[in-house]
Backbone as JSON Lines, residues from 0, in Angstrom:
{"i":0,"aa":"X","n":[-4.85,15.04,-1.71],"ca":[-5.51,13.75,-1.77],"c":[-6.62,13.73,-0.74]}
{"i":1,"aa":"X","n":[-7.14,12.85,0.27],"ca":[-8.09,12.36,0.93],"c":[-7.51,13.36,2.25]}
{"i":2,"aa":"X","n":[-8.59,13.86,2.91],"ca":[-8.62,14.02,4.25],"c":[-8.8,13.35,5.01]}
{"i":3,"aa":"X","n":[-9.14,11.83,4.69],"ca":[-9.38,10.5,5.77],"c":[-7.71,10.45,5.96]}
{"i":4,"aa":"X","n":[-6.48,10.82,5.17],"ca":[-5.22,10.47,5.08],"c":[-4.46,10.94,6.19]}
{"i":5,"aa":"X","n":[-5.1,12.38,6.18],"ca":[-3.9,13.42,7.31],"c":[-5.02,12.89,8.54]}
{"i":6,"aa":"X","n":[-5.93,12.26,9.01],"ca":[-6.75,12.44,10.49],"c":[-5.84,10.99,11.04]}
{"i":7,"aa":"X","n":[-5.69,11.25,12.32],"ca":[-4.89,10.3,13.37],"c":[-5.48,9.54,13.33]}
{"i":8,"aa":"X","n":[-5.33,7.53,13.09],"ca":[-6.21,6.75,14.03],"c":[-5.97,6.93,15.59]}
{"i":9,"aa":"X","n":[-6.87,6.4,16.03],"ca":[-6.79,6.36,17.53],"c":[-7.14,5.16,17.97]}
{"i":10,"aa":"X","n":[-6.56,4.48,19.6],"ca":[-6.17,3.47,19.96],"c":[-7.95,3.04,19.72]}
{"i":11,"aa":"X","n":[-7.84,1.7,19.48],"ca":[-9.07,0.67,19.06],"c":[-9.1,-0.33,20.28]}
{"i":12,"aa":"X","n":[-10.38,-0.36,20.66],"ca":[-10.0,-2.33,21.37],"c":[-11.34,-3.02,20.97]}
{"i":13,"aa":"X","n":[-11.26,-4.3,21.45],"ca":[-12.54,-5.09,21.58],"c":[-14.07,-4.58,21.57]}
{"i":14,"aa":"X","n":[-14.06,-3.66,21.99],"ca":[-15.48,-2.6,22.6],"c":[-16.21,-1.65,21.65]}
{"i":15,"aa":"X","n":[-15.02,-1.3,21.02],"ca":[-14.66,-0.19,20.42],"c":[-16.33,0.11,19.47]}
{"i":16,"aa":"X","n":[-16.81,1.37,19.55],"ca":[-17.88,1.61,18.49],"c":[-17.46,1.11,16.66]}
{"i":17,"aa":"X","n":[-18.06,0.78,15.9],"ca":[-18.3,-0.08,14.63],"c":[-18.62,1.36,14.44]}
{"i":18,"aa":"X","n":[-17.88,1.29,12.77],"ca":[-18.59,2.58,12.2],"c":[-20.1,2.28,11.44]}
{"i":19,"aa":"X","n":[-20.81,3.55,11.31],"ca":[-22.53,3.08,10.98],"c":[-22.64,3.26,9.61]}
{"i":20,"aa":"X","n":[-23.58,2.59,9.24],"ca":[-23.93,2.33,7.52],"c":[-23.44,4.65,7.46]}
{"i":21,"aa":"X","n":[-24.04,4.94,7.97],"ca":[-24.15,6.69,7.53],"c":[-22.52,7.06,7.4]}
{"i":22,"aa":"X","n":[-21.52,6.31,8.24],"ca":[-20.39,7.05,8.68],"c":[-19.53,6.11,7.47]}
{"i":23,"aa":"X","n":[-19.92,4.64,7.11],"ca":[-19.43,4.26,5.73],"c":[-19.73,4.72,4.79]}
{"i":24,"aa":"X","n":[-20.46,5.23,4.41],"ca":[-21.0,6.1,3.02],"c":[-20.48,7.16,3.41]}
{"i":25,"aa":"X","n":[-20.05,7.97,3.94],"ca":[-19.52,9.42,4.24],"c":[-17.5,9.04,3.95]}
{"i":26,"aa":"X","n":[-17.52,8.18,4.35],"ca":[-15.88,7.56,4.32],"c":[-15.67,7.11,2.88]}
{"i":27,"aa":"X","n":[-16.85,6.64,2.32],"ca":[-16.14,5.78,0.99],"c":[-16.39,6.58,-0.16]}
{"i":28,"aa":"X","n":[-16.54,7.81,0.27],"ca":[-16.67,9.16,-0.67],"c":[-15.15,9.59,-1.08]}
{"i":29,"aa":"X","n":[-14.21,9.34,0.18],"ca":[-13.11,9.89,0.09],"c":[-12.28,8.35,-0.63]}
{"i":30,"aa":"X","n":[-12.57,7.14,-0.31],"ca":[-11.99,6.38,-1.19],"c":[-13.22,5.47,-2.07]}
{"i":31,"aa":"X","n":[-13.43,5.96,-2.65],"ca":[-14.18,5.35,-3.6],"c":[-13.95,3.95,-4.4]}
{"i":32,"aa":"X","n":[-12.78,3.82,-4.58],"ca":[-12.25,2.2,-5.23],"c":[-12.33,0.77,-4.51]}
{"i":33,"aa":"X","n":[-12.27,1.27,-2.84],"ca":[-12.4,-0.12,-2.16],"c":[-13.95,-0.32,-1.99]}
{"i":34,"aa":"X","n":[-13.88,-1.42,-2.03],"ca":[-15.3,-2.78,-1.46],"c":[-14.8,-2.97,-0.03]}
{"i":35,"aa":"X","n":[-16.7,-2.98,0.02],"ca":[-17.05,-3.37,1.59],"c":[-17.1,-5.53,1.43]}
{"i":36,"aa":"X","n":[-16.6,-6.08,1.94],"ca":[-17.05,-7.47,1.81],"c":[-16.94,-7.91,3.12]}
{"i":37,"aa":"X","n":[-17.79,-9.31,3.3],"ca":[-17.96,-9.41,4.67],"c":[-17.34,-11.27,4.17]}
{"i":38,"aa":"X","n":[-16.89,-11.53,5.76],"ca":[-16.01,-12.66,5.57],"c":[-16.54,-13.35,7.26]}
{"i":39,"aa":"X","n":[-17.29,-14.62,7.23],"ca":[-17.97,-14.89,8.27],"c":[-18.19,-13.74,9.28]}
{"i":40,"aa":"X","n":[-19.22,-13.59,9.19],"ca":[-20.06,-12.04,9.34],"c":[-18.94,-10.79,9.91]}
{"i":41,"aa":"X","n":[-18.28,-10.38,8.81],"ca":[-17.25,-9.31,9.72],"c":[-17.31,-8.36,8.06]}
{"i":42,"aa":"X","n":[-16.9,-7.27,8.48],"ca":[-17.34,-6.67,7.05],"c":[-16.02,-6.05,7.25]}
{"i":43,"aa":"X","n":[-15.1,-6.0,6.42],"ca":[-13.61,-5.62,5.9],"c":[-14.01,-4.48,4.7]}
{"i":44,"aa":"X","n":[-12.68,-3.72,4.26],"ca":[-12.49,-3.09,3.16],"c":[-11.09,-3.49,2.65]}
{"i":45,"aa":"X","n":[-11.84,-3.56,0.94],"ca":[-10.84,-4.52,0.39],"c":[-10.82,-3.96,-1.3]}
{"i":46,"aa":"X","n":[-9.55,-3.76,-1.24],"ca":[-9.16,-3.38,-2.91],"c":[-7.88,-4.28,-3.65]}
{"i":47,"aa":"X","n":[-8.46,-4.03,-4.9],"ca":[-6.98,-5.07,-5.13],"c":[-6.04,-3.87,-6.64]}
{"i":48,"aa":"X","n":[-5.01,-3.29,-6.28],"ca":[-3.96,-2.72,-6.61],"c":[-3.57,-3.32,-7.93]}
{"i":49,"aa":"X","n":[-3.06,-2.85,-8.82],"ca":[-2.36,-3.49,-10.1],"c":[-1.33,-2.96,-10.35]}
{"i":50,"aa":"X","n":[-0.12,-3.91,-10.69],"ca":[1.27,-3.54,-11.18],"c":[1.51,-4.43,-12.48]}
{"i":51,"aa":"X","n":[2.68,-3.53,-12.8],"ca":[3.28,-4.28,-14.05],"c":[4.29,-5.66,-14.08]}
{"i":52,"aa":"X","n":[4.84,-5.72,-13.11],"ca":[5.2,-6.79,-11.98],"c":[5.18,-7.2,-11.06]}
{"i":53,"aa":"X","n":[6.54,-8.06,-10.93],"ca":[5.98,-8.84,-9.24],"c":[7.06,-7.85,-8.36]}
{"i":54,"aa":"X","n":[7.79,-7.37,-8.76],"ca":[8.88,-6.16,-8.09],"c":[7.87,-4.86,-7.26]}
{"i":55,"aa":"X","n":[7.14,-4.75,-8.53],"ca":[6.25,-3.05,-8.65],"c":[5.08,-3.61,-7.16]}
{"i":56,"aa":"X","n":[4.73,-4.56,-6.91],"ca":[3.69,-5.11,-6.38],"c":[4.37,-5.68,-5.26]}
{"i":57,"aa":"X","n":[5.62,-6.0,-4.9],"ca":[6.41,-6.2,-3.81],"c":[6.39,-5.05,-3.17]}
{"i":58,"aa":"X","n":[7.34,-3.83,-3.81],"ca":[7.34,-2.8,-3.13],"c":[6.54,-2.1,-2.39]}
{"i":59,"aa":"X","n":[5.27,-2.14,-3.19],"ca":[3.93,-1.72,-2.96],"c":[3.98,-2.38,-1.45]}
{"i":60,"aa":"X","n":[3.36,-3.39,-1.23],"ca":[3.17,-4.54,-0.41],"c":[3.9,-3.7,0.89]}
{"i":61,"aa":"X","n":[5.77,-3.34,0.54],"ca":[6.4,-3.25,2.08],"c":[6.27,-2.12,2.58]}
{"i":62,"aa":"X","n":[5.36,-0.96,1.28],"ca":[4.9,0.34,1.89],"c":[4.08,0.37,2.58]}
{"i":63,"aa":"X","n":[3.04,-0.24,2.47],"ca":[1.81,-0.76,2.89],"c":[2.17,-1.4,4.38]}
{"i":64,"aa":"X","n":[2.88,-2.08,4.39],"ca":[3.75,-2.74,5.42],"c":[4.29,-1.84,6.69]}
{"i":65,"aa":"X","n":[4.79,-1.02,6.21],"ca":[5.33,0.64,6.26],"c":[4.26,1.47,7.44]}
{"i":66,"aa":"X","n":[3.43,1.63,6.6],"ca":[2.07,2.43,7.16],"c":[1.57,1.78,8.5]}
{"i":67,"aa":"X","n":[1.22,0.66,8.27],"ca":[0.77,-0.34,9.26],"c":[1.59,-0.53,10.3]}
{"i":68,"aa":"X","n":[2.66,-0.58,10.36],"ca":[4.09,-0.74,11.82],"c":[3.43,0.5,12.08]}
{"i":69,"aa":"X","n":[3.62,2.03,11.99],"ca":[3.62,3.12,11.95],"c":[2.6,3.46,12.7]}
{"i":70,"aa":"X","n":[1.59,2.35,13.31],"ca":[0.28,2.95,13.82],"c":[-0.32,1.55,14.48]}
{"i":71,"aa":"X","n":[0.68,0.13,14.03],"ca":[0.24,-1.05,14.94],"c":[-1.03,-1.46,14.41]}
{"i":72,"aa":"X","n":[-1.55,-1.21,13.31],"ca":[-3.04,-1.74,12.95],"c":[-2.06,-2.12,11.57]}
{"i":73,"aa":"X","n":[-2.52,-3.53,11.37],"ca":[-2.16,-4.6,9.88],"c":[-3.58,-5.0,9.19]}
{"i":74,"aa":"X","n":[-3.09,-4.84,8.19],"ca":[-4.13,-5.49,6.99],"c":[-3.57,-6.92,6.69]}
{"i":75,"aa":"X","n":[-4.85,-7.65,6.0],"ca":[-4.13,-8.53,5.08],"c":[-3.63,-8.33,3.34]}
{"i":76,"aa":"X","n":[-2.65,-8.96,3.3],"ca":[-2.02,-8.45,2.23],"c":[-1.59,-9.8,1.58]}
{"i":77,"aa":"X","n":[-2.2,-9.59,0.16],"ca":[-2.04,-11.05,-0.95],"c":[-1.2,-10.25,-2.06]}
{"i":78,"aa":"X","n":[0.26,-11.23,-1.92],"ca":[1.18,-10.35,-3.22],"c":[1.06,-11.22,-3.83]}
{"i":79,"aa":"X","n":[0.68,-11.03,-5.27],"ca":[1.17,-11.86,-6.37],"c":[1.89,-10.71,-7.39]}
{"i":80,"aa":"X","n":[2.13,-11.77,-8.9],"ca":[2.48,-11.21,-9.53],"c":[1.63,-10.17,-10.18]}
{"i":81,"aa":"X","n":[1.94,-8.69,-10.36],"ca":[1.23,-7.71,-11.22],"c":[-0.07,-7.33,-10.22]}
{"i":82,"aa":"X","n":[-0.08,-7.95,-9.03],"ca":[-1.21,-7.36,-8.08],"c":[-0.68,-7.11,-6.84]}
{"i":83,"aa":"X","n":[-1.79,-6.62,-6.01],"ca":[-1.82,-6.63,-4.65],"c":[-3.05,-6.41,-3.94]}
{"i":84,"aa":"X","n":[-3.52,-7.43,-2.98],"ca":[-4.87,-7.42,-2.79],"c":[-4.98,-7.24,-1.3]}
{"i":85,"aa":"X","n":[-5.12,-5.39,-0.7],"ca":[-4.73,-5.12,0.71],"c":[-6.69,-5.19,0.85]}
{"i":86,"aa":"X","n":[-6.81,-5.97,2.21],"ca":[-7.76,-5.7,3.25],"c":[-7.7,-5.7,4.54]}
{"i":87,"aa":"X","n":[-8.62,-4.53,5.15],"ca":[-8.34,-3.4,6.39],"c":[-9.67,-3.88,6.96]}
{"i":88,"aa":"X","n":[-9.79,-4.0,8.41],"ca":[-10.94,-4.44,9.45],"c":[-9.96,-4.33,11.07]}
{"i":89,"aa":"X","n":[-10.94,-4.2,11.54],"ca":[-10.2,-4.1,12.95],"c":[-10.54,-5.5,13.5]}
{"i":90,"aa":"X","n":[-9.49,-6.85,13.91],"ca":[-9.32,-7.8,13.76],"c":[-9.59,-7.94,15.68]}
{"i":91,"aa":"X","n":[-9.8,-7.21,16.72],"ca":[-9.89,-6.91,17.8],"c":[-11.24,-7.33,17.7]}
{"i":92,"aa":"X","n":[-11.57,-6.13,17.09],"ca":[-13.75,-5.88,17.77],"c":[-14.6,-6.19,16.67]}
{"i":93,"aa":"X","n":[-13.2,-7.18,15.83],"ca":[-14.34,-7.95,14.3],"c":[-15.44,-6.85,13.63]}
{"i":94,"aa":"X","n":[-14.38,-5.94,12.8],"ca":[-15.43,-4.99,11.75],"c":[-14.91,-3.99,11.59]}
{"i":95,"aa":"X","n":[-15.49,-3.39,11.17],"ca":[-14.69,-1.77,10.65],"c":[-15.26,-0.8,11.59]}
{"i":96,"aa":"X","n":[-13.59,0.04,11.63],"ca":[-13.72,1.46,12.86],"c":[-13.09,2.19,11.56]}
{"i":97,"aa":"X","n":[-13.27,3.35,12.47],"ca":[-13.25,4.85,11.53],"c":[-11.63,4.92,11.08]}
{"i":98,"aa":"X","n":[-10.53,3.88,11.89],"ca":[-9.16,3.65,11.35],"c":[-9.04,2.76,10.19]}
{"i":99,"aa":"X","n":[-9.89,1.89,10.12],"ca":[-9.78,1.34,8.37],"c":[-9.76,2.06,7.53]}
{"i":100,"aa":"X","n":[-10.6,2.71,7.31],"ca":[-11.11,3.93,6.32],"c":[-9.95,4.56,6.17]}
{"i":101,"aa":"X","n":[-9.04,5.34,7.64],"ca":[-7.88,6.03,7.08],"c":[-6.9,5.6,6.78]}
{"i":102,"aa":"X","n":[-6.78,4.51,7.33],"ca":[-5.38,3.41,6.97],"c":[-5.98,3.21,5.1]}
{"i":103,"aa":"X","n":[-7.05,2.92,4.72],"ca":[-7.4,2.46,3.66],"c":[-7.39,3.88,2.52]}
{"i":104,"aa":"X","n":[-7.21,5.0,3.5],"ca":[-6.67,6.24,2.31],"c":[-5.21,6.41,1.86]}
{"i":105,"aa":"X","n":[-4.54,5.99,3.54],"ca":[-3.38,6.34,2.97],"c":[-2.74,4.94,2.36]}
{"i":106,"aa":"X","n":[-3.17,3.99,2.28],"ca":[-2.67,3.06,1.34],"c":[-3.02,3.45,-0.25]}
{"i":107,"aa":"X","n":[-3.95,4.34,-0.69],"ca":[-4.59,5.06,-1.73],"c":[-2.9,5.84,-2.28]}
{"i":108,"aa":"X","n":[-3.14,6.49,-1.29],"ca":[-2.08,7.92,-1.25],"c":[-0.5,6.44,-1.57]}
{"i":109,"aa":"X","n":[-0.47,5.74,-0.65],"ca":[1.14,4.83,-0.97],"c":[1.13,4.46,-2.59]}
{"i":110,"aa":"X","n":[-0.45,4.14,-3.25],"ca":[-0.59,3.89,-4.56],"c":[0.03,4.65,-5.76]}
{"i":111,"aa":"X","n":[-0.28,5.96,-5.09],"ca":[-0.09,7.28,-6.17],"c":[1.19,7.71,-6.74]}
């Protein structure tokens, strides 16, 4: 799958460098399905998942859940029925670091 999947995040804070328009286009090669959207000026990555139920889309959800304990960086996560709508931003330094991107592969990889 993605090589954004197997690379470590590393600790983030407030300060932290924003990844650059060059280093998002180089990242969204490896996940291609998520959107960049910006939400009072903060720019997130955001996909929305499809299941056949609200079970298939639960589970999903506590893997996802899973990943995120596992490394202390959370997304937001909208379960409904037959979906799941995960978005990744670093909620510290307001925007995306080079750990969205991999958190946002291996939620790819939890998909598969």
């Amino acid at each position: 799958m993605s090589q954004l999947s197997d690379q470590q995040c590393e600790a983030c804070s407030w300060d932290a460098p924003h990844v650059t328009d060059e280093e998002i286009e180089a990242y969204r090669q490896e996940i291609p399905d998520w959107q960049i959207v910006e939400r009072d000026g903060v720019k997130q990555l955001e996909r929305v998942f499809k299941f056949r139920n609200f079970k298939q889309a639960l589970d999903f959800t506590n893997r996802v859940g899973e990943i995120a304990e596992e490394v202390g960086h959370h997304p937001a996560l909208l379960t409904e029925w037959g979906k799941v709508t995960v978005t990744w931003w670093s909620h510290e330094m307001k925007g995306l670091h080079k750990n969205d991107f991999i958190l946002a592969a291996r939620t790819d990889k939890a998909a598969a």
